[in-house]
C-alpha positions in Angstrom: 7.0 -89.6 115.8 4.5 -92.7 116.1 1.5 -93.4 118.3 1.2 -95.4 121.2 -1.3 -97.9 118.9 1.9 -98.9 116.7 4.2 -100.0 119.4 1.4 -102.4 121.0 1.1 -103.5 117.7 4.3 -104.2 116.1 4.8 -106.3 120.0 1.4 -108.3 118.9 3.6 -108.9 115.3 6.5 -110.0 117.0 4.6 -112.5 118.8 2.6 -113.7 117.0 4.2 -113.1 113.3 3.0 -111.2 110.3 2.1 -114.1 107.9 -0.5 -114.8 110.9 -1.4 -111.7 111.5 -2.6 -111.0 107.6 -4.3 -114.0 107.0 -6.0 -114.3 110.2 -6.6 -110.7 111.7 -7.0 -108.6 108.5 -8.3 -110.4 106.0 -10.9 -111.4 108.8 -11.3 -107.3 109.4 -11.5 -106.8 105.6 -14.3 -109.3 104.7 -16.0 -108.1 108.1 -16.1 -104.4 106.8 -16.7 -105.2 103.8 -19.1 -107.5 103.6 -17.9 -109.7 101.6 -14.9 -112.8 100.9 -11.9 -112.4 99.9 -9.6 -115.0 98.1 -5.8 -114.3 99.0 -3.1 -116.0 97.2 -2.6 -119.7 98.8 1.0 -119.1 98.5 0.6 -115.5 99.6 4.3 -114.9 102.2 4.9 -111.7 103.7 8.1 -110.1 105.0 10.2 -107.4 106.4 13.2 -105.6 104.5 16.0 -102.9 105.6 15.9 -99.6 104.0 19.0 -99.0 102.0 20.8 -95.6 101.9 19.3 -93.4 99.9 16.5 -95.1 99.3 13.0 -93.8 99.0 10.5 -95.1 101.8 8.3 -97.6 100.6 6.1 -98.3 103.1 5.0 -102.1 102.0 4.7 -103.3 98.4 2.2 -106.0 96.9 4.3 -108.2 93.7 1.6 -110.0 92.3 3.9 -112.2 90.1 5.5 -113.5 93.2 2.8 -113.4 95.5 4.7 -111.0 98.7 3.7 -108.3 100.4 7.1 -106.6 101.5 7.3 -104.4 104.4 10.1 -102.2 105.2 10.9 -102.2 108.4 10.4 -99.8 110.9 8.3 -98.0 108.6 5.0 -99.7 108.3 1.8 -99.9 110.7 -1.2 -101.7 110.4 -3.0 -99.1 107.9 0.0 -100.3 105.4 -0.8 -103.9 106.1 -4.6 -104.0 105.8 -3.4 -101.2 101.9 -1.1 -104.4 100.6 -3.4 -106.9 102.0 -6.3 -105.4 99.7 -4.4 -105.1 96.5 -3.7 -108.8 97.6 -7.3 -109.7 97.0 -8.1 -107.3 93.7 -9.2 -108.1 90.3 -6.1 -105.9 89.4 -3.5 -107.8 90.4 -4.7 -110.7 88.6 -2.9 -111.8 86.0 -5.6 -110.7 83.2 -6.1 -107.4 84.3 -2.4 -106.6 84.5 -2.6 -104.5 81.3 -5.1 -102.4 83.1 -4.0 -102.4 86.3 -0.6 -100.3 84.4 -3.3 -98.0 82.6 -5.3 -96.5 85.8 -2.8 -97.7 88.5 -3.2 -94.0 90.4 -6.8 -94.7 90.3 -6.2 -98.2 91.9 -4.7 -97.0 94.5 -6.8 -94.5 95.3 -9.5 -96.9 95.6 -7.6 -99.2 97.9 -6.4 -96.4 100.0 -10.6 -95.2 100.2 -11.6 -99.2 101.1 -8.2 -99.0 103.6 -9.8 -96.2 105.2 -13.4 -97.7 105.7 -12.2 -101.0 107.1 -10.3 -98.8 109.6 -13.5 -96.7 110.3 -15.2 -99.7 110.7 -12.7 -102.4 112.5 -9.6 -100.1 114.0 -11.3 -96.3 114.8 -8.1 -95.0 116.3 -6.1 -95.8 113.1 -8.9 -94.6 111.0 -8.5 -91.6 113.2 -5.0 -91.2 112.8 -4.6 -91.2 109.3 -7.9 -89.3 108.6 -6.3 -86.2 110.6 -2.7 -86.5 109.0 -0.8 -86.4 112.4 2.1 -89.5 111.9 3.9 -89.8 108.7 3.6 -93.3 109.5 -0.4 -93.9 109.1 -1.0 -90.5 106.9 -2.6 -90.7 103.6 -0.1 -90.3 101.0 0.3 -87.0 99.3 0.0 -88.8 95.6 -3.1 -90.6 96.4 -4.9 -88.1 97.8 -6.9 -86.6 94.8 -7.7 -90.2 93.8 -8.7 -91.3 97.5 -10.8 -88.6 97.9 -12.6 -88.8 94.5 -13.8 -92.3 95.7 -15.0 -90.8 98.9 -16.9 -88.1 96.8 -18.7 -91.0 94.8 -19.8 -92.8 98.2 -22.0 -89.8 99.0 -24.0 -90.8 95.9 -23.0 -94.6 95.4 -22.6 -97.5 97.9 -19.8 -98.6 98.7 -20.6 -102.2 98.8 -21.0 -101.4 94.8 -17.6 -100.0 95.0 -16.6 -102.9 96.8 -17.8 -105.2 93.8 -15.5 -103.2 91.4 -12.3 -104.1 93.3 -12.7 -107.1 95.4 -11.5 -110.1 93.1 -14.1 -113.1 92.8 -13.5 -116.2 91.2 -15.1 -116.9 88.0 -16.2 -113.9 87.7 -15.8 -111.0 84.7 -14.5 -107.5 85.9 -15.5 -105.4 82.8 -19.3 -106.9 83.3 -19.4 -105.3 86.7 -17.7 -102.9 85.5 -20.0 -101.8 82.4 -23.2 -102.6 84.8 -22.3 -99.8 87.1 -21.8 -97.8 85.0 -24.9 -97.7 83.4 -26.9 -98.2 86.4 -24.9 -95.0 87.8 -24.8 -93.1 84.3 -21.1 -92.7 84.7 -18.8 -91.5 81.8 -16.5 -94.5 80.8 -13.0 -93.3 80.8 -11.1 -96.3 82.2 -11.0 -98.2 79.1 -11.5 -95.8 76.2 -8.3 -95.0 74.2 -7.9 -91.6 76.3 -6.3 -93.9 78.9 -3.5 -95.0 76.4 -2.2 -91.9 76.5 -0.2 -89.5 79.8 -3.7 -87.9 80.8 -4.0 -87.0 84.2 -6.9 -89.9 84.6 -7.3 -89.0 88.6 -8.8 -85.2 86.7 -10.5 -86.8 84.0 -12.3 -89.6 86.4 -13.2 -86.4 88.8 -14.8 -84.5 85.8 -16.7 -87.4 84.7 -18.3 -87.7 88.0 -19.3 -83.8 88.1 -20.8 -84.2 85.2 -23.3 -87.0 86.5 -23.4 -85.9 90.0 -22.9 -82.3 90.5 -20.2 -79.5 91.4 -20.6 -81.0 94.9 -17.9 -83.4 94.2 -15.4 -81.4 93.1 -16.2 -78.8 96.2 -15.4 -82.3 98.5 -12.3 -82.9 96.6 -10.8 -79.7 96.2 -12.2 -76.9 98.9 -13.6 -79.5 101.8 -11.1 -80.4 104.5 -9.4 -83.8 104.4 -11.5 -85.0 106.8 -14.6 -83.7 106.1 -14.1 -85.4 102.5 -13.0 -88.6 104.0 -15.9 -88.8 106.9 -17.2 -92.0 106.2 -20.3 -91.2 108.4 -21.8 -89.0 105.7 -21.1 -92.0 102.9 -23.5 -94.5 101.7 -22.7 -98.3 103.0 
């Protein structure tokens, strides 16, 4: 079951090709939302593969070591383009913060999935409304990055995301664990991304939530865990 959005827009794909479509129509929708530039591979190609038998669906994949977002086809939409086409342009799949990228990867992609979200709330509102309301498996928010997504969207009630933003969105010559350390003072924020807790197979997704309890109230956990999805993910009541 798919909406009528995905087969205008896997005709637009056809047309006009997917390479195109990232580099001109979302990465323009990203830095739009966002407010801000992003800096996608040069050599950044993009492609369809067949689902084998047996295999697990994979919606789309980002390999920073070879620079491709890979799509499987008939199984991705433009919610998994604009996901890939984020990690694309993060600090985490730089080649320096690869070691960290493997420590807090849930985390990661709960953050992508929470700025995937915005940028549809802001640039594509019937996508946004699709996946916000969980009604095609094809543009739903996925099971295993729900806690994480939603922890993100529990912070924005207190924090900006533009200052999220800054946290993921890669910039050259510039230091991640400076922002990093800088918000979290400013914010008084636990740090549990980098201590030696995150060595070792905690559930860091719980242990980021309880941090930000502790600064911020019981509020966010009530979001996270007893609010409906989309009353958590309602990016009206959010801080830009």
């Amino acid at each position: 079951m798919t909406p009528e959005c995905y087969l205008t827009f896997i005709m637009e794909v056809i047309i006009t090709g997917i390479e195109k479509i990232v580099k001109d129509e979302i990465a323009t929708s990203i830095e739009k939302a966002l407010k801000t530039k992003i800096h996608l591979p040069p050599t950044l190609t993009v492609y369809e593969t067949k689902l084998q038998e047996n295999q697990k669906i994979v919606r789309g994949m980002y390999k920073p070591d070879t620079k491709e977002i890979i799509l499987t086809k008939g199984h991705w939409c433009r919610k998994t383009l604009i996901h890939e086409t984020l990690h694309a342009a993060s600090y985490f799949s730089q080649k320096e913060y690869e070691r960290l990228n493997e420590k807090i990867r849930i985390l990661i992609e709960g953050m992508t999935e929470f700025l995937q979200g915005y940028i549809m709330y802001k640039e594509y509102p019937e996508c946004y409304k699709a996946w916000v309301n969980q009604k095609y498996p094809i543009c739903s928010l996925p099971i295993t990055y729900e806690p994480a997504t939603q922890a993100f969207a529990a912070l924005a009630r207190h924090v900006p995301i533009r200052e999220i933003t800054k946290l993921y969105i890669w910039q050259p010559n510039t230091n991640w664990h400076t922002h990093y350390k800088k918000f979290l003072n400013k914010y008084n924020i636990k740090d549990i991304l980098l201590t030696k807790e995150t060595e070792i197979k905690i559930n860091i997704t719980h242990t980021f939530i309880n941090a930000l309890t502790k600064t911020f109230g019981n509020e966010i956990k009530e979001l996270i865990y007893q609010a409906p999805t989309e009353t958590c993910l309602n990016y009206s009541e959010m801080k830009e």
